[in-house]
C-alpha positions as CSV (number, residue, x, y, z in Angstrom):
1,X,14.5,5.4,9.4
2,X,12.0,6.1,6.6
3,X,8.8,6.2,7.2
4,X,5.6,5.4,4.7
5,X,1.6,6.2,4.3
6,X,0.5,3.0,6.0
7,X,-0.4,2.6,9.6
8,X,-2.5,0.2,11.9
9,X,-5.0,2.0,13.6
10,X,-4.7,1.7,17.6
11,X,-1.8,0.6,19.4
12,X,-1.0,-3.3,19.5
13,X,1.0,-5.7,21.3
14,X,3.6,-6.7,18.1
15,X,6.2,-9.7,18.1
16,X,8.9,-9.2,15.7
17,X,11.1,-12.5,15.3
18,X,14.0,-11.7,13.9
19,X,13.6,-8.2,15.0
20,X,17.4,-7.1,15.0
21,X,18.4,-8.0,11.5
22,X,18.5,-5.2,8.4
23,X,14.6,-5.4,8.0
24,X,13.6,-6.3,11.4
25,X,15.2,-3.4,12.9
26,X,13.9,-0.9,10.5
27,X,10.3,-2.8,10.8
28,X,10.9,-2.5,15.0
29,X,11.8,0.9,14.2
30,X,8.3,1.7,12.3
31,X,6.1,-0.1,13.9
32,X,7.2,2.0,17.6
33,X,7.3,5.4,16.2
34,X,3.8,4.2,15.2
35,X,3.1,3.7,18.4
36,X,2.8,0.3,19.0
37,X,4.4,-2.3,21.3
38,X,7.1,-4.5,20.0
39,X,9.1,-7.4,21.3
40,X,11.7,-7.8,19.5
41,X,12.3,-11.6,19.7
42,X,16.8,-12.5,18.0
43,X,19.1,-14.8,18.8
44,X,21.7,-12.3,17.3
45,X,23.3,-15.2,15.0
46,X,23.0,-12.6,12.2
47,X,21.2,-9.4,14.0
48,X,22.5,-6.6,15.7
49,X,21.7,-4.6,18.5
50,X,22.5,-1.9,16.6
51,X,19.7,-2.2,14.7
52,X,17.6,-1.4,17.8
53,X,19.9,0.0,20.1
54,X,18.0,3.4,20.7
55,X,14.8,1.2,21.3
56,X,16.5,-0.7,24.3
57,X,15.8,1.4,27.2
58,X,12.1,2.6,26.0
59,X,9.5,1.0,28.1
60,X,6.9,0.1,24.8
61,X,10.3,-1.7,23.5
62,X,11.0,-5.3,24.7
63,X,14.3,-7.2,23.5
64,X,14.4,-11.3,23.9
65,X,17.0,-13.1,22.9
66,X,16.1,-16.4,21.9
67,X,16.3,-19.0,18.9
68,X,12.5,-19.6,17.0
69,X,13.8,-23.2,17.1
70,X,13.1,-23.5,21.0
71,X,10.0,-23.5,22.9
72,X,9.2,-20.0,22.9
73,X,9.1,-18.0,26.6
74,X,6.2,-16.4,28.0
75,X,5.6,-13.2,26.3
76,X,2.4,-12.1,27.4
77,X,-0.4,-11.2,25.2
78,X,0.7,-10.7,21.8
79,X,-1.5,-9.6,18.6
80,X,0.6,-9.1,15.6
81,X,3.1,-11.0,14.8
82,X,6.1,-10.6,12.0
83,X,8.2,-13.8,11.3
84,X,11.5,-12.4,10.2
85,X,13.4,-15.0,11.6
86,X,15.9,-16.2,9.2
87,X,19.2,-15.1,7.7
88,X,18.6,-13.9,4.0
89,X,21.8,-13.9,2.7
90,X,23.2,-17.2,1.2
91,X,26.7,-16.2,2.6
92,X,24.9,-16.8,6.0
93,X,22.2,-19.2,5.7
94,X,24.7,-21.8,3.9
95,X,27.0,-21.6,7.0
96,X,24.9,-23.7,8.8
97,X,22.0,-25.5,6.8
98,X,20.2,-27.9,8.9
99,X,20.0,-24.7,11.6
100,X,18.4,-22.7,8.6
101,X,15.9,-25.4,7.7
102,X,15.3,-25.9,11.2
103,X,14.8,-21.9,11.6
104,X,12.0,-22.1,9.0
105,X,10.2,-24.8,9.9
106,X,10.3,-25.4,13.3
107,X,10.3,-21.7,14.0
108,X,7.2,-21.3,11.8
109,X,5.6,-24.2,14.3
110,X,6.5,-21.9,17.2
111,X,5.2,-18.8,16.0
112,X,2.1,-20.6,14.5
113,X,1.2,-21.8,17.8
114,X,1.6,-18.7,19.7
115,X,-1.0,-17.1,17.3
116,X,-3.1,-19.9,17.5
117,X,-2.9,-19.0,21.5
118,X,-3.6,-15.6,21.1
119,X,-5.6,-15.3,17.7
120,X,-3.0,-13.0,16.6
121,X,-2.7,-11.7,13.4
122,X,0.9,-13.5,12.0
123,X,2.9,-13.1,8.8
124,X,5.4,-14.5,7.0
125,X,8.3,-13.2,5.5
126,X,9.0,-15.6,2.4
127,X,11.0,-14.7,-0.4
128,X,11.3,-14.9,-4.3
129,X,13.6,-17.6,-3.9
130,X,10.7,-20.1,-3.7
131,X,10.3,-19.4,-7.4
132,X,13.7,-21.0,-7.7
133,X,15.3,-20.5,-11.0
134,X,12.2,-19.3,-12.9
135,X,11.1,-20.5,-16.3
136,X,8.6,-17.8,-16.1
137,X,9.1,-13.8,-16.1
138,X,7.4,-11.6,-14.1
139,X,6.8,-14.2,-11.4
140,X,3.4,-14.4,-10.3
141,X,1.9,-16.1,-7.2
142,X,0.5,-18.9,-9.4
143,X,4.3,-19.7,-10.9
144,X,4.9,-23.2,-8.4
145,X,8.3,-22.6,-9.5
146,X,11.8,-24.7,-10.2
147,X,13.9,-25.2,-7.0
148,X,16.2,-27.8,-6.4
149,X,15.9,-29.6,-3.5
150,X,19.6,-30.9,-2.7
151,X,21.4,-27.9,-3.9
152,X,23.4,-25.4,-1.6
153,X,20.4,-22.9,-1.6
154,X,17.8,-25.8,-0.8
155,X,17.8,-25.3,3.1
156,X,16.6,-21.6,2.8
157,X,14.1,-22.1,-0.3
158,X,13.0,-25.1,0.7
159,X,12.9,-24.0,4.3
160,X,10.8,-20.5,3.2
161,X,8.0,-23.0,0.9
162,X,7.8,-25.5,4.0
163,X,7.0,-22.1,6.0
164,X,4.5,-20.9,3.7
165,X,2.7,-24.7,3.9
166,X,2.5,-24.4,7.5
167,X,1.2,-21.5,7.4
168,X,-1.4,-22.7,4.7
169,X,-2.4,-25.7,6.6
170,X,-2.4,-23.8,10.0
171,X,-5.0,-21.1,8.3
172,X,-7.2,-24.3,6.9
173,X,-7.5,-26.5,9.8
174,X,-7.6,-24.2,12.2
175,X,-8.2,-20.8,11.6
176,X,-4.7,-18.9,12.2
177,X,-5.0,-15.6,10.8
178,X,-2.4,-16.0,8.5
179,X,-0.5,-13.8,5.6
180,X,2.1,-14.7,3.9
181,X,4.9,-12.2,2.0
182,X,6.9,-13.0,-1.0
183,X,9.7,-10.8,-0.6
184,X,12.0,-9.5,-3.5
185,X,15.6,-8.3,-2.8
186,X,15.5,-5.3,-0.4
187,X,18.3,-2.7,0.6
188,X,18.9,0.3,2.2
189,X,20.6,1.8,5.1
190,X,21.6,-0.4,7.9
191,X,22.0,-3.6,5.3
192,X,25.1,-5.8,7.2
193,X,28.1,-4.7,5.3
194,X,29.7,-8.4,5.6
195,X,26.3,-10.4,4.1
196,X,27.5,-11.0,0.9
197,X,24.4,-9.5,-1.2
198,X,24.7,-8.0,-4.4
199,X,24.1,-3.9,-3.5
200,X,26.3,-4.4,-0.3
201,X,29.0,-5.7,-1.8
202,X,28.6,-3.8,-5.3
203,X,29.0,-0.7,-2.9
204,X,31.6,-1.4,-0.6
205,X,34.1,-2.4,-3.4
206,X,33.1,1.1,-5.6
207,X,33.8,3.0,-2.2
208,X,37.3,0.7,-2.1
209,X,38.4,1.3,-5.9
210,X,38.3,-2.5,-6.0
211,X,37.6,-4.9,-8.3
212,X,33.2,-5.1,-8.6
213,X,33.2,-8.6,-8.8
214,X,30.2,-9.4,-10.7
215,X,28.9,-13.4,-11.2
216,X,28.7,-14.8,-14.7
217,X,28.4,-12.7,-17.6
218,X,26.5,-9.9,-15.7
219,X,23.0,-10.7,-17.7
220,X,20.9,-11.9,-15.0
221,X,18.8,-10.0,-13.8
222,X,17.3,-8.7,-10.1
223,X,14.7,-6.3,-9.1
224,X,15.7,-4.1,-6.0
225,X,12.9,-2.9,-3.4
226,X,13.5,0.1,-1.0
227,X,13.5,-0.9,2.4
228,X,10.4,2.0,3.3
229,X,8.3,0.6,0.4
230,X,9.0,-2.6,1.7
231,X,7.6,-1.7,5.1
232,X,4.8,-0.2,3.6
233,X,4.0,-3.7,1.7
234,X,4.6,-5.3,5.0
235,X,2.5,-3.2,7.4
236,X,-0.4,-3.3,4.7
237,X,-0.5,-6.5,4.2
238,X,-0.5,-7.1,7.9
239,X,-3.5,-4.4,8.2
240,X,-6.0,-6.8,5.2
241,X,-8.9,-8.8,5.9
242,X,-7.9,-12.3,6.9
243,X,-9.7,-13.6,3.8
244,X,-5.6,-12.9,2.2
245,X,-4.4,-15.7,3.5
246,X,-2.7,-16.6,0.2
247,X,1.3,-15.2,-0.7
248,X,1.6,-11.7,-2.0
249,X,4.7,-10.7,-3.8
250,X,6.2,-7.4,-2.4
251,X,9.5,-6.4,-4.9
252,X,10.1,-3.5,-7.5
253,X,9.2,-4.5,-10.9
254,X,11.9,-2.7,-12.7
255,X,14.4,-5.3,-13.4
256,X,17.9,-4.5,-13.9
257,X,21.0,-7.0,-15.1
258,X,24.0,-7.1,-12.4
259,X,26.2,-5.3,-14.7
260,X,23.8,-2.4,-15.3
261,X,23.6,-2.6,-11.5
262,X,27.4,-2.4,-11.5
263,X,27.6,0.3,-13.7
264,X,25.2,2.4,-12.0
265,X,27.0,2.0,-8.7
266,X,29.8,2.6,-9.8
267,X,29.0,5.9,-11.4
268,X,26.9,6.8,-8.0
269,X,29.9,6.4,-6.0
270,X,32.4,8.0,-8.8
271,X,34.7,4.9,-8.2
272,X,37.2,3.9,-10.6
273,X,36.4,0.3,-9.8
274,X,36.9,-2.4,-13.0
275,X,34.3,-4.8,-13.0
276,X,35.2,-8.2,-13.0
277,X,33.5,-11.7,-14.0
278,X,33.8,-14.7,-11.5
279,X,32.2,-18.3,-12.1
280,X,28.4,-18.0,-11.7
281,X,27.4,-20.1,-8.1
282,X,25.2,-23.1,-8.0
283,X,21.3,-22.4,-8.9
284,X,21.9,-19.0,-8.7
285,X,18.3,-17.8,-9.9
286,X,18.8,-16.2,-14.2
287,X,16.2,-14.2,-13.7
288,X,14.0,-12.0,-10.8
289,X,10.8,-9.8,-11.3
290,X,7.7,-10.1,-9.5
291,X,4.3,-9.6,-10.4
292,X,3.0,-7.2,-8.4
293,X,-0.6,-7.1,-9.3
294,X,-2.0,-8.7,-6.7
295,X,-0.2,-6.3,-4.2
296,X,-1.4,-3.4,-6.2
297,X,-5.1,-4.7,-6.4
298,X,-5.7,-6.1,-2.6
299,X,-3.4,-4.0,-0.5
300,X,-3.2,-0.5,-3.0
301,X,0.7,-0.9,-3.0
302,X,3.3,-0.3,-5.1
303,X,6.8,0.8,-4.7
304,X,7.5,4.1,-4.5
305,X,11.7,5.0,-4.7
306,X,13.3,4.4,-7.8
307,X,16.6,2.4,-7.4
308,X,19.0,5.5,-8.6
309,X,16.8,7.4,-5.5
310,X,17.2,4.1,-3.2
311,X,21.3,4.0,-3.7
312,X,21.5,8.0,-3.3
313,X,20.3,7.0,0.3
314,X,22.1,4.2,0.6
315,X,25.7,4.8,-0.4
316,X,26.1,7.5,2.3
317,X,25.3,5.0,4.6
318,X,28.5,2.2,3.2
319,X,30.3,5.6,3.1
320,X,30.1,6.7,6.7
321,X,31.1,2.8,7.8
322,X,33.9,2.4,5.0
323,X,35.5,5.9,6.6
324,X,35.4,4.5,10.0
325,X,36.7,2.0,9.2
326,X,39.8,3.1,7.5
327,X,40.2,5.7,10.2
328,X,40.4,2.6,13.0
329,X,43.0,1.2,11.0
């Protein structure tokens, strides 16, 4: 998997929740050919051991399975911790809605605790979806943003804002040594080719010659983060002083519309795919583009891999599994 500049010195102990979905396994991945040692800590609802298969049988390599939800098992010492734990796509984390909300809160409890136990460094994955539907572009840290609370999206951005008050509260009353990351949509190889997000399914269809079904009228807009930048943002944010207690955003700032995303995979691929227009879904967010200048000024980051150079590595990947596929049937 891709590897980036940033490092943590000496070897730790690392507990990766949620460490067999698409990020997870790539952030398992990087944080043992650094050298560490990593529990990976799933309950497989939407992770795969594939993700991590090759780790399985290497003695600085732990697997669990278990759901956040529960009381967590003994692990032993532990002092980094990475909450990934919660499906991103809002094909998934719709399926079931009071387990989602339960993942991000009483999972964030869990974790919370553990570091309490251990004084272990722990971060949270958020997301730009607790920006909502903005009213403001680029979204800064500041924005308190526009989400709506008994929508079909509510259990996973209301779930991810809950998170980052724990997390808030836990670092004010009693010390946790806690970061928390606004993450912006991420791809690259290994991305679930069933989740239902934009690049995934954009891609799959161009390889099919089927229709690229594209929501609304296409001008809404995303911005598209590399999977090894977003490690990097990750692992340095991780690395700070504890004074950062407060969100970071971590996304690309170059925004594109979904049908110049369209168009661009569909060129990549050399499909002869039409693009077609389907009803827009409920609160699905207008507009996406973080701010990034708080990343760039506390952690030195910035993403690297342009989103023509991010597909290039990405399509071979939906390639290789679209062939397999239609050689098993």
């Amino acid at each position: 998997m891709p590897r980036g500049s940033f490092s943590v010195g000496r070897p730790q102990k690392i507990l990766v929740a949620g460490g067999a979905g698409f990020v997870g396994g790539h952030l398992c991945n990087r944080l043992f050919a650094d050298g560490h040692h990593v529990i990976c800590l799933d309950n497989l609802l939407t992770g795969r051991l594939s993700n991590i298969q090759h780790l399985l049988d290497h003695p600085r390599f732990r697997f669990v399975l278990h759901d956040i939800i529960a009381p967590l098992p003994y692990l032993g010492r532990i002092e980094q911790i990475y909450n990934l734990a919660c499906a991103a796509s809002p094909k998934k984390y719709q399926a079931d809605p009071v387990h989602t909300f339960k993942t991000n809160v009483w999972g964030a409890v869990n974790l919370l605790e553990l570091a309490a136990d251990h004084d272990a460094r722990i971060l949270q994955s958020s997301t730009s979806e607790v920006y909502g539907d903005p009213c403001v572009s680029p979204q800064s840290e500041s924005y308190h943003g526009n989400v709506n609370t008994v929508g079909p999206r509510s259990c996973y951005d209301e779930g991810k804002r809950a998170a980052e008050t724990l997390f808030h509260d836990f670092h004010e009353t009693r010390g946790v040594r806690t970061r928390i990351a606004r993450i912006f949509n991420t791809y690259g190889p290994g991305m679930c080719p069933t989740d239902g997000r934009v690049i995934s399914n954009f891609v799959i269809q161009a390889l099919s010659d089927a229709n690229i079904t594209v929501y609304g009228d296409g001008t809404q807009t995303r911005s598209f983060c590399y999977i090894s930048d977003l490690l990097d943002g990750l692992i340095a944010l991780m690395a700070a002083p504890d004074s950062l207690s407060d969100p970071v955003n971590l996304g690309n700032p170059v925004e594109f519309t979904m049908n110049e995303l369209a168009q661009m995979v569909r060129e990549t691929v050399g499909s002869r795919s039409a693009i077609m227009h389907l009803d827009l879904p409920v609160d699905d967010p207008k507009q996406r583009k973080p701010d990034i200048s708080a990343a760039l000024a506390h952690l030195g980051w910035a993403p690297k891999v342009s989103v023509a150079e991010g597909l290039a590595q990405t399509i071979p990947y939906f390639a290789q599994l679209h062939q397999t596929l239609m050689v098993a049937e």
